[in-house]
FIROSE-338443 format. One record per residue (C-alpha): residue number from 1; residue in three letters; y, z, x. Coordinates in Angstrom, 1 decimal. Layout:
<bafis>
  nr rest      Y      Z      X
 NUM  ALA      Y      Z      X
...
</bafis>
This chain:
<bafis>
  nr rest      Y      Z      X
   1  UNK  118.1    2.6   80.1
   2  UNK  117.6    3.4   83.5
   3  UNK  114.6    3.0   86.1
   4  UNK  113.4    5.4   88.3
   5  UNK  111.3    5.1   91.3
   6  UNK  110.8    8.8   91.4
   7  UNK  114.0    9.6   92.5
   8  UNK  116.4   12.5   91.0
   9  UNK  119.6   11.5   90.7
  10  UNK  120.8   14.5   93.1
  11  UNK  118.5   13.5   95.9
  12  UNK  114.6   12.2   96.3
  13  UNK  111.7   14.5   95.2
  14  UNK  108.5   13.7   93.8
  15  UNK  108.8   13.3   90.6
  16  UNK  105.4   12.2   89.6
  17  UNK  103.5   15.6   91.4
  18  UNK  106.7   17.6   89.6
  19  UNK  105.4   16.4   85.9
  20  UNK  101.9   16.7   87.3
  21  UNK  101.8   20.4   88.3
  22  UNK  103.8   21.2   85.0
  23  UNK  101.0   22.4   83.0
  24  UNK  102.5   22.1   79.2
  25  UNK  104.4   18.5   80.1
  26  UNK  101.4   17.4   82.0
  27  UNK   99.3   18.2   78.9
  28  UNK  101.7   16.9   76.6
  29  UNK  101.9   13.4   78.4
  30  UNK   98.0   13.4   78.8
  31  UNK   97.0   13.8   74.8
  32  UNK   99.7   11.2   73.9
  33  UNK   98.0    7.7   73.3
  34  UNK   99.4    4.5   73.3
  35  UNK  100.5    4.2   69.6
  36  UNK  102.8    7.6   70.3
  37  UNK  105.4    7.4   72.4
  38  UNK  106.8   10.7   73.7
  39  UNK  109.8   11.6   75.5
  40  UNK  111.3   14.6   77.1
  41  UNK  114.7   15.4   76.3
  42  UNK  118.1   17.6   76.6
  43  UNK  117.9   20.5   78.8
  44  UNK  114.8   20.4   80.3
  45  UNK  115.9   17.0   82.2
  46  UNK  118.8   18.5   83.0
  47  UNK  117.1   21.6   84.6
  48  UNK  114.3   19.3   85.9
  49  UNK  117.1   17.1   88.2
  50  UNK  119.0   20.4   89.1
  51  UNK  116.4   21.6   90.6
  52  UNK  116.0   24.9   88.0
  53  UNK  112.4   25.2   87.6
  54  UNK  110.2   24.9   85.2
  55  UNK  112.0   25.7   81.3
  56  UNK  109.2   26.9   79.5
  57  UNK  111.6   26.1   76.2
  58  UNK  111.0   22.0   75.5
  59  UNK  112.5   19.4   73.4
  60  UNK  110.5   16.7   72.6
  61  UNK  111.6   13.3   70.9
  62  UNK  108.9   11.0   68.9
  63  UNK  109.1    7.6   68.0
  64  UNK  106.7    8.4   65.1
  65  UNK  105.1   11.5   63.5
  66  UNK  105.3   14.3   65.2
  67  UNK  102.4   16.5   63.7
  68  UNK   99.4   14.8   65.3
  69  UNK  100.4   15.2   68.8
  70  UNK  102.0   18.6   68.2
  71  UNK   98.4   19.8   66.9
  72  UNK   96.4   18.7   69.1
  73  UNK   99.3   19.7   72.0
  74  UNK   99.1   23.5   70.3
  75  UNK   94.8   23.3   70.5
  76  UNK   94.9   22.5   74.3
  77  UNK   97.2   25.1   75.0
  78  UNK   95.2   27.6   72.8
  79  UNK   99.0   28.3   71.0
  80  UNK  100.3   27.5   67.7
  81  UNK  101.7   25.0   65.6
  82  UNK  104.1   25.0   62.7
  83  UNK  106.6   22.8   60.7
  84  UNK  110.3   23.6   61.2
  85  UNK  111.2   21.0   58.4
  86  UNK  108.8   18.2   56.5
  87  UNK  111.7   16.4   55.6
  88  UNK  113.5   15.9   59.1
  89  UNK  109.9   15.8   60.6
  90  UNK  110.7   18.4   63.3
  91  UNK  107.4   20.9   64.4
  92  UNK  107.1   23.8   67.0
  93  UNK  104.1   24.9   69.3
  94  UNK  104.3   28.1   70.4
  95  UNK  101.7   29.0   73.5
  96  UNK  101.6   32.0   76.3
  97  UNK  102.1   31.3   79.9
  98  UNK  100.7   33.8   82.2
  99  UNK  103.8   33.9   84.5
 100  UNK  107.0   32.9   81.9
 101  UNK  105.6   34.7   78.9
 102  UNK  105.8   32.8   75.1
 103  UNK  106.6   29.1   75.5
 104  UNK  108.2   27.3   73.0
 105  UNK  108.0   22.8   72.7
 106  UNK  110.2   21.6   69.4
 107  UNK  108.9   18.5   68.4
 108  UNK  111.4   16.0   66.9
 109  UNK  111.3   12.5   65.7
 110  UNK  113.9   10.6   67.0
 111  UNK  117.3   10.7   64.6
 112  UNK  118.8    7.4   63.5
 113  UNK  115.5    5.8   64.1
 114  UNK  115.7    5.3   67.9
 115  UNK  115.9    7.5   70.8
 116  UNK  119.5    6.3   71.8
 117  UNK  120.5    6.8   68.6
 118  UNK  119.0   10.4   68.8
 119  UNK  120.7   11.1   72.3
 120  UNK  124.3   10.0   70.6
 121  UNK  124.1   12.7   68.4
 122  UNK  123.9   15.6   70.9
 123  UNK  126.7   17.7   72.0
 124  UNK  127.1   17.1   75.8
 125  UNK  126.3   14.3   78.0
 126  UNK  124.3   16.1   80.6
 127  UNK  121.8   17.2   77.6
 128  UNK  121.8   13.6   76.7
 129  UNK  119.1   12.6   79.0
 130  UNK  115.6   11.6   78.3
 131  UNK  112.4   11.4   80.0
 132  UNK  109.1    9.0   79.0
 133  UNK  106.1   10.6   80.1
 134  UNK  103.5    8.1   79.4
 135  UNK  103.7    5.9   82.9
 136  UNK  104.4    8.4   85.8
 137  UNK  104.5    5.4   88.7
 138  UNK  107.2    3.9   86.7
 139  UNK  109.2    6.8   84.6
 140  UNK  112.0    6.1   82.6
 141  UNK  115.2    7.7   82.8
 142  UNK  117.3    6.9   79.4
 143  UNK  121.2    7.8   80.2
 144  UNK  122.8    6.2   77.0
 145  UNK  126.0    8.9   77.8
 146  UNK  126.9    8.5   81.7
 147  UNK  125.1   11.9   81.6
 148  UNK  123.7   11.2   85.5
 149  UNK  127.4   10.9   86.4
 150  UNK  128.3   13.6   84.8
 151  UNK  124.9   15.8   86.8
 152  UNK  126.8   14.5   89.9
 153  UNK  130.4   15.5   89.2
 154  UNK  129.1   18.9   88.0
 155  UNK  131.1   18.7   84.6
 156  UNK  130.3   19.0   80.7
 157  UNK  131.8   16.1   78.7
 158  UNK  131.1   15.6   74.5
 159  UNK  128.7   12.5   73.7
 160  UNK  130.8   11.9   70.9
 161  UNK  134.6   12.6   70.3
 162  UNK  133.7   14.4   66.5
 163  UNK  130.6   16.5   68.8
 164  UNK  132.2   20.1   68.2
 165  UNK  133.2   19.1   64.6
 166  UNK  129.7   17.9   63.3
 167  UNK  128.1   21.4   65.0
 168  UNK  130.6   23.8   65.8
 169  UNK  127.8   26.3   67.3
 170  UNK  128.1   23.8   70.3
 171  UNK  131.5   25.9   71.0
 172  UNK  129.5   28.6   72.1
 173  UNK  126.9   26.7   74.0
 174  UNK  129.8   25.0   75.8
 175  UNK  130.5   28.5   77.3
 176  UNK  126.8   29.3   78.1
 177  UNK  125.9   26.0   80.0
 178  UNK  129.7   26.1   81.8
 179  UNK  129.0   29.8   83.5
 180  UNK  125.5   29.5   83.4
 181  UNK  125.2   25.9   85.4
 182  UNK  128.6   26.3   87.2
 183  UNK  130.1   23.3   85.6
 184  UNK  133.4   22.8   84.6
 185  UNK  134.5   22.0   81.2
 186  UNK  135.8   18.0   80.7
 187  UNK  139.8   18.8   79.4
 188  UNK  138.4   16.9   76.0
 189  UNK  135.5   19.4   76.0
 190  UNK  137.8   22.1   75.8
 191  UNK  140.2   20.9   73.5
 192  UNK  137.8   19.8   71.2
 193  UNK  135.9   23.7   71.4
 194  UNK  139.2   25.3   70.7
 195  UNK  140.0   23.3   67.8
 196  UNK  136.4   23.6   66.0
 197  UNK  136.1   27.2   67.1
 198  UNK  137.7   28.7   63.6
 199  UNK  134.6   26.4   61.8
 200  UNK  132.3   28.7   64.0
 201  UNK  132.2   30.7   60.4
 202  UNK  130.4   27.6   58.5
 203  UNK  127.0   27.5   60.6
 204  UNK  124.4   30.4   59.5
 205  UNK  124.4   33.9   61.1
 206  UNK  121.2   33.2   62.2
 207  UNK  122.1   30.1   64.5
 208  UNK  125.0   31.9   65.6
 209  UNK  122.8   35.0   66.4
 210  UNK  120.8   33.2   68.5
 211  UNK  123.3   31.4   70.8
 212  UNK  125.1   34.7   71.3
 213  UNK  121.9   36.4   72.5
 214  UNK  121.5   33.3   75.0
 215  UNK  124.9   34.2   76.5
 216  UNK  123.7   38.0   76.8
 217  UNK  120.6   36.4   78.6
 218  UNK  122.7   34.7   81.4
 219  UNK  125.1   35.3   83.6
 220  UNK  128.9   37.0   83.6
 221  UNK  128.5   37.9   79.8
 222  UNK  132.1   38.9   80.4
 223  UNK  133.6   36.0   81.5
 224  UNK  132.2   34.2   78.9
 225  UNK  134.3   36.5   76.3
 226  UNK  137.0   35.9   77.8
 227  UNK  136.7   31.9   77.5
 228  UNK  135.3   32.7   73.6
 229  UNK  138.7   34.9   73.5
 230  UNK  140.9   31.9   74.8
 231  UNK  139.0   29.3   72.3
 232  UNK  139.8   31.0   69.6
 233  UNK  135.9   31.8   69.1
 234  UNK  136.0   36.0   69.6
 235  UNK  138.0   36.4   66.6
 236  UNK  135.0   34.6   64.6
 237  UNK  132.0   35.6   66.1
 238  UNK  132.9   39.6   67.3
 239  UNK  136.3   40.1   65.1
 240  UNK  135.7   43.6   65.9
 241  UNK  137.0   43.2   69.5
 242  UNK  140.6   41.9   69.1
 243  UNK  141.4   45.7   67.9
 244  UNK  140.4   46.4   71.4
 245  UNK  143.3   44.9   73.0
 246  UNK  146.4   47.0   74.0
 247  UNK  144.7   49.9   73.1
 248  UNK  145.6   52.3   76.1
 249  UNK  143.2   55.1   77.1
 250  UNK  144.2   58.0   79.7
 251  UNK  142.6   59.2   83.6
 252  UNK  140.0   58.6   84.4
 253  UNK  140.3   55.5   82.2
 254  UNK  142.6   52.6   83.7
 255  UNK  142.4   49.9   81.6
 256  UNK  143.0   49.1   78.1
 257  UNK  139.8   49.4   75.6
 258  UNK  139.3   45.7   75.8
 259  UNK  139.4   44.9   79.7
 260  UNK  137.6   48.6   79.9
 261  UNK  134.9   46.8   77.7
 262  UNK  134.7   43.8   80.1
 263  UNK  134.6   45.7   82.8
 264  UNK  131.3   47.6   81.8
 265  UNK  129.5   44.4   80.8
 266  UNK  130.1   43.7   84.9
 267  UNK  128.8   46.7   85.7
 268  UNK  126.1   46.8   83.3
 269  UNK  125.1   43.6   85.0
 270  UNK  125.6   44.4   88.1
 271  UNK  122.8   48.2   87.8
 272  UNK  120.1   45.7   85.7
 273  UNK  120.3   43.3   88.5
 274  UNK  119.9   46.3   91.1
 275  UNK  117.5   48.0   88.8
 276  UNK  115.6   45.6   87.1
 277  UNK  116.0   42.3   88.6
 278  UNK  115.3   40.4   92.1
 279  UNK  116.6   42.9   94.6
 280  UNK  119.4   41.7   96.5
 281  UNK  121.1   44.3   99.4
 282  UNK  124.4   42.9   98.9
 283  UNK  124.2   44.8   95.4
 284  UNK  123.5   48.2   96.6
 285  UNK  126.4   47.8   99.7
 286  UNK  128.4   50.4   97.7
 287  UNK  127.5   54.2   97.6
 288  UNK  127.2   54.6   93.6
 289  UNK  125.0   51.4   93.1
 290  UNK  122.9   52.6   96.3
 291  UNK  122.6   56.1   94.8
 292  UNK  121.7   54.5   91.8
 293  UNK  118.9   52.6   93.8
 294  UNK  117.7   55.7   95.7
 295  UNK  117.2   57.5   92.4
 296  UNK  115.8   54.7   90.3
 297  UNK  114.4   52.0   92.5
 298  UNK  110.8   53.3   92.7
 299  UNK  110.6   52.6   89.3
 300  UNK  112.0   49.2   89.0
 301  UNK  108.7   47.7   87.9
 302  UNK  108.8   49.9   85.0
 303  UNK  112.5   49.0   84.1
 304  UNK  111.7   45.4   84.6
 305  UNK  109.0   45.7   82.2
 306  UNK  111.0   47.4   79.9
 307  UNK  114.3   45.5   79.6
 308  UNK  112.0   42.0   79.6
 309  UNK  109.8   43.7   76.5
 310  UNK  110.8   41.4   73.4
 311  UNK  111.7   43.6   70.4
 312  UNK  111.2   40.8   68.1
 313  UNK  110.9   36.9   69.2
 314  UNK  113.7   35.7   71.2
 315  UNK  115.4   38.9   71.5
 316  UNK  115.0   41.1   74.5
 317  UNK  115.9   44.9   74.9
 318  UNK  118.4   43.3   77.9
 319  UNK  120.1   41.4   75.5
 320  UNK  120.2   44.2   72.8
 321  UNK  121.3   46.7   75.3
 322  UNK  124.9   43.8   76.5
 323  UNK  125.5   44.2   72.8
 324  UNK  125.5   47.8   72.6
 325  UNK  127.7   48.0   75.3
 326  UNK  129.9   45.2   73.8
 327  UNK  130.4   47.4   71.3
 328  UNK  130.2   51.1   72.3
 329  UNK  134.0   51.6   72.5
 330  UNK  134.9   49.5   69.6
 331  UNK  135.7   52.8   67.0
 332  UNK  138.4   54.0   69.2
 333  UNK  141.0   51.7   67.4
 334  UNK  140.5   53.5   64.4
 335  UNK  140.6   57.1   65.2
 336  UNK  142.9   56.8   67.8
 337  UNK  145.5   60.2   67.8
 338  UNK  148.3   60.5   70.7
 339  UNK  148.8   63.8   71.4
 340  UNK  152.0   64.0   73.3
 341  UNK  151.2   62.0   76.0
 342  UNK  148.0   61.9   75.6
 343  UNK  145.7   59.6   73.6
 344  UNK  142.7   61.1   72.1
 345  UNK  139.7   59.2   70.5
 346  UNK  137.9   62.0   68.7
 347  UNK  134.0   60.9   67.4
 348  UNK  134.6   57.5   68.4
 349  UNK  130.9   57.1   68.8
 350  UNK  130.2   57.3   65.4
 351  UNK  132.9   54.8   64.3
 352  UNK  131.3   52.5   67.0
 353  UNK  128.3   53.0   65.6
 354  UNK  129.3   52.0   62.3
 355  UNK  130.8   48.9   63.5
 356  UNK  127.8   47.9   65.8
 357  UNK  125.8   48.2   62.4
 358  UNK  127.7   45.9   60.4
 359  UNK  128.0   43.3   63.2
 360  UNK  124.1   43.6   63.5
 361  UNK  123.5   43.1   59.6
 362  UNK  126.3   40.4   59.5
 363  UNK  124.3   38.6   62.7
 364  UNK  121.1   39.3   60.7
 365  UNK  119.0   41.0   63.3
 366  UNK  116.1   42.9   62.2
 367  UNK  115.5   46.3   61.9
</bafis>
C-alpha cells in the first residue's frame, strides 16, 4: 500500500480538486459512510495518473455489499441500477452525462475477500491500481503489482504468470491498451497472449463482441490486426480474413486483398477523423482528403452526430461502419476467376455480404 500526498506518480497535480470536480466519483465518495469502504480501481486510475480525462466507464471495488451504495449512487445521479450477478455480488449504475453521454460504474465486491487479493486477479499491472476515496487529504494509492513502475516505464506486464490462461479475452485487450496508450508489450506479455490466443474460442461471443468493438473505438484498428494476426488471435476471432492473404487483385489495385483491407481501415480512419472528429490541418494537407473537406466539412456536425449515434448500447455506427469495411472485400476469395492475366472477382459484394452476416450472428449483435 502506498501513500499519497496528492501526488501522481508522473508528476504533482491536485489530486484532491481532480476527485472533487469529478461529478460521479465525487458523488460516489460523498454517499459512502464509514461502515463502506469504496475504492476506485483498474483503468480509471490508470487514466486518472496519465492524465486522460475523465472515463465516464468506472470500476468500483467494495469491501462489503455493493447494492446499498450502488442505489443510492444510481438516485443521486437520477440513473439506474441493476444486478450483474447476486451470487458474485457485482451491480451496474447506468446515468447520463450532459457532455460524455451514458456513463456506466460496475460495482464489485472485492474477490478473494480483500482488495489485494482482488487486484491479483486482474490481467495487467497498470489496471492493478486502486484508489480510496473516503479521505481526500490523505488518499491511498494501493500498488500490490509494481503497477506505478510499470506507468513510468510505459509498458504492459501480466499480474499473474497464468493471467492470459484464466481469461484469454485479456489477448485482445492486450492489443487495445498497447496502441491505444502507446505502451509496449512486457516480452512475457506477449508470449503469454500468443499462447492463450487459440483459447480465445472458450469465452462467450458476447464478451468477445464487445472487446472487438473497443478496438474499432480506438486508434489504428489496422495495426491492431496485424498484432491479433501475429498472436495467433485473427484466425479465432475474424477466421474470415486469413483467405484474404495472397490473394492478388489487378490496376488500379496494388496490394493483395488482405493489406488492401488494412489499408482502407487507415483510410477510413484517416476521412472520420477529417470528417467527423477534432479537425486537425495536418489531415487535409493532401488534395483528396482536402477535396473531401471542401465538400463535406460544412456538415461535420451532422456527421459527428451521426457516427457517435449508438445503434444499440455500447455499439456505435463508427464502430459498425470499421467492421463493414473489415469485411467488404472478404467474398473475393471465393469467386475469384483469372482470366488470362487478369483476375476477376465477379458479385463479390454479395459473397461479402454473406460472410459479414454470419460473422455478425456468430458475434451476436442485434438486428
Amino acid at each position: 500500500m502506498t501513500g499519497m500526498q496528492n501526488n501522481s506518480p508522473l508528476g504533482a497535480f491536485d489530486l484532491t480538486q481532480t476527485i472533487r470536480d469529478w461529478k460521479p466519483v465525487e458523488r460516489l465518495r460523498q454517499l459512502a459512510r464509514e461502515s463502506e469502504p469504496v475504492f476506485l480501481v483498474g483503468g480509471a486510475v490508470r487514466d486518472l495518473f496519465l492524465r486522460r480525462g475523465q472515463p465516464h466507464d468506472l470500476d468500483v471495488v467494495m469491501l462489503c455489499d455493493v447494492r446499498p451504495l450502488g442505489r443510492r449512487l444510481a438516485s443521486a445521479l437520477e440513473g439506474d441500477f441493476y444486478m450483474l450477478d447476486d451470487e458474485r455480488n457485482t451491480a451496474r449504475v447506468l446515468y447520463r452525462d450532459a457532455q460524455q453521454g451514458v456513463g456506466v460504474i460496475d460495482f464489485a465486491r472485492a474477490r478473494g475477500g480483500s482488495l489485494e487479493e482482488d487486484l491479483l486477479e486482474r490481467d495487467f499491472t497498470v489496471n492493478a491500481l486502486a484508489l480510496g476515496l473516503k479521505d481526500l487529504n490523505a488518499p491511498q494509492l494501493i500498488d500490490p503489482c509494481g503497477g506505478v513502475k510499470d506507468l513510468h516505464a510505459k509498458v504492459l506486464r501480466p499480474c499473474r504468470e497464468d493471467a492470459f490462461e484464466a481469461d484469454p479475452i485479456r489477448v485482445l485487450r492486450g492489443v487495445r491498451l498497447a496502441l491505444n496508450l502507446g505502451f509496449r508489450l512486457a516480452p512475457e506479455a506477449w508470449q503469454a497472449m500468443k499462447a492463450a490466443a487459440p483459447r480465445l474460442a472458450i469465452p462467450s461471443a458476447e464478451r468477445r463482441r464487445d472487446e472487438i468493438f473497443r478496438i474499432f473505438e480506438g486508434r489504428r484498428v489496422s495495426s491492431a490486426l496485424r498484432l491479433l494476426d501475429q498472436a495467433g488471435a485473427l484466425d479465432v476471432v475474424f477466421p474470415e480474413l486469413a483467405q484474404l492473404k495472397g490473394v492478388r487483385q489487378m490496376a488500379p489495385h496494388h496490394e493483395d486483398v488482405w493489406n488492401h483491407t488494412l489499408s482502407t481501415l487507415d483510410e477510413l480512419e484517416k476521412v472520420l477523423d477529417a470528417l467527423a472528429g477534432r479537425y486537425n490541418e495536418s489531415l487535409v494537407s493532401n488534395l483528396r482528403m482536402g477535396l473531401a473537406v471542401l465538400h463535406l466539412g460544412t456538415n461535420r456536425e451532422e456527421l459527428t452526430s451521426h457516427f457517435q449515434e449508438e445503434i444499440t448500447q455500447g455499439r456505435r455506427a463508427r464502430e459498425l461502419l470499421f467492421l463493414s469495411a473489415l469485411y467488404h472485400d472478404t467474398g473475393k476469395p471465393a469467386v475469384a476467376q483469372q482470366v488470362g492475366e487478369r483476375m476477376r472477382f465477379l458479385e463479390h459484394e454479395t459473397a461479402s455480404a454473406e460472410l459479414a452476416e454470419l460473422r455478425g450472428k456468430e458475434l451476436a449483435l442485434s438486428q
